[in-house]
N, C-alpha and C positions, 0 to 999 in steps of 0.2 A: 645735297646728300641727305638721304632720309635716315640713317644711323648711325648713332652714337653710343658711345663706350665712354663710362665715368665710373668711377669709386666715392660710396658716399657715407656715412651711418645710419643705420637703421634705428628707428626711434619710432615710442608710442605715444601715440594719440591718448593724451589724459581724458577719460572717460569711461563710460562703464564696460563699452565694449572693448574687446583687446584686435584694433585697430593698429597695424606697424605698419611704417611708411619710408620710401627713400626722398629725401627730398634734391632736386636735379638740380645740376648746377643753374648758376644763371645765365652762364654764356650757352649753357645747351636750350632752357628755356627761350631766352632771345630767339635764337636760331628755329626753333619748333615753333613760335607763333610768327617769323617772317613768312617760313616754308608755308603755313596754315591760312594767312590771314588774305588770302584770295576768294574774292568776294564770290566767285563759282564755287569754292567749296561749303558742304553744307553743313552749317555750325551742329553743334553735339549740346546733349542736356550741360547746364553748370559751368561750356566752356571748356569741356573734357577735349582729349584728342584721345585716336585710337589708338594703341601701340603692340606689338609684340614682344615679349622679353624674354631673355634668356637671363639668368644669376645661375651659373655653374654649369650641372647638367638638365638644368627643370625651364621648361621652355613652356608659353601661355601668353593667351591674349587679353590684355584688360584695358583701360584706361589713364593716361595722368592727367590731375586734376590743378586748376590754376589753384596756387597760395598766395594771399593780398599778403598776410603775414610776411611771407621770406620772398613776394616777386616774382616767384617761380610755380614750378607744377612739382607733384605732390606723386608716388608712384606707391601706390600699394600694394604689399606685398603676404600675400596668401598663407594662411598656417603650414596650407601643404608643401610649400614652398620653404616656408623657413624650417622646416621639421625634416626635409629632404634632405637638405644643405648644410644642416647644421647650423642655422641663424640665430643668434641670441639679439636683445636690444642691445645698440649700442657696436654692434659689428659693425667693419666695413663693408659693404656689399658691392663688389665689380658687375655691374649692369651693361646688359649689352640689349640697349632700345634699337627698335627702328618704328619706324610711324607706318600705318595699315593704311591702304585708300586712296595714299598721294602718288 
């Protein structure tokens, strides 16, 4: 299955820029680098996978990034996106991933 649905908090990357992030479970993590880790597929900058997301009504394609910190991947999320939706830090955000390609 190449989609998944979790609930997670939204949180900012401490930095200068204002970076907000979901970070995926790790059971979905697990599951997205089994799906991935076939040697025909062609790896992405940093380890990235491609994905599409939907949070509410605002649908877009980006990337989630591997985190050595939490073990997982990293799903950034867009100002246009939070300011749609009504996103503040610290929300939960219901994410509806599926992976691009596979």
């Amino acid at each position: 299955m190449n989609e998944f649905q979790f609930t997670a908090p939204l949180w900012e990357w401490p930095a200068k820029a204002a970076w907000f992030f979901v970070t995926l479970p790790v059971d979905v993590a697990g599951e997205i680098r089994f799906i991935t880790s076939d040697e025909m597929m062609p790896k992405r900058g940093f380890g990235s996978v491609r994905v599409e997301v939907r949070v509410g009504g605002s649908v877009w394609a980006t990337s989630v990034f591997p985190d050595k910190q939490s073990g997982s991947y990293v799903l950034p999320i867009k100002a246009a996106v939070r300011k749609a939706e009504g996103l503040d830090k610290h929300d939960d955000v219901t994410v509806l991933l599926r992976l691009i390609g596979i």
